[in-house]
N, C-alpha and C positions, 0 to 999 in steps of 0.2 A: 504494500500500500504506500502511497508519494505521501508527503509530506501533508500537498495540499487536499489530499481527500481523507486525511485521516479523523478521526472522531474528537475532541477536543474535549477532555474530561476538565469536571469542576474542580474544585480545591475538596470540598466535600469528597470527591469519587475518589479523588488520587490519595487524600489522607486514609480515605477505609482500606486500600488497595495498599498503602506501607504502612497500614498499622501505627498512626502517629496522630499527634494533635495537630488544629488548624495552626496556633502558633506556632510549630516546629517547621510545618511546611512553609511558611512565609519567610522563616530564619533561611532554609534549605534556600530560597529563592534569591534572599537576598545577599548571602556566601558566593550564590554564584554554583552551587551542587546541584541545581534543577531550574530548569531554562523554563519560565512560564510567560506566556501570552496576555499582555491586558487590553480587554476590549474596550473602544470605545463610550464612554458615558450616554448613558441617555439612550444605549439599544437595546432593544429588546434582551441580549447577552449579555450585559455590564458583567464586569467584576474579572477575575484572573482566570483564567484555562491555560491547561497542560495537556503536549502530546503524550497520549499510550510510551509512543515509542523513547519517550525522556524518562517519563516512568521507568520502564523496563533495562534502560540506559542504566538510571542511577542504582537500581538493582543489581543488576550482573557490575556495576564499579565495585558495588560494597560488599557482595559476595564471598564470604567469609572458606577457605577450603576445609 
């Protein structure tokens, strides 16, 4: 799947999906460990999304052997 057809999870999805608080996930973003999307004010989608596939990025980085 491209980049641009991919599904764009909420902070809500992406927190249940690493097991983490909203605050944590905003730290992770603002580090610089999870690259997220802020949508325009005022649309119908306000607020931050993240791709699946950053998700899954920061998984396999912090994948423990």
């Amino acid at each position: 799947m491209t980049s641009a057809t991919q599904r764009l999870l909420t902070v809500a999805e992406a927190c249940a999906q690493l097991g983490i608080k909203t605050r944590k996930f905003y730290e992770l973003c603002a580090s610089g460990e999870i690259a997220s999307i802020k949508m325009p004010p005022g649309t119908h989608q306000s607020g931050r999304r993240v791709e699946q596939s950053e998700i899954d990025a920061f998984i396999e980085r912090n994948r423990q052997a």
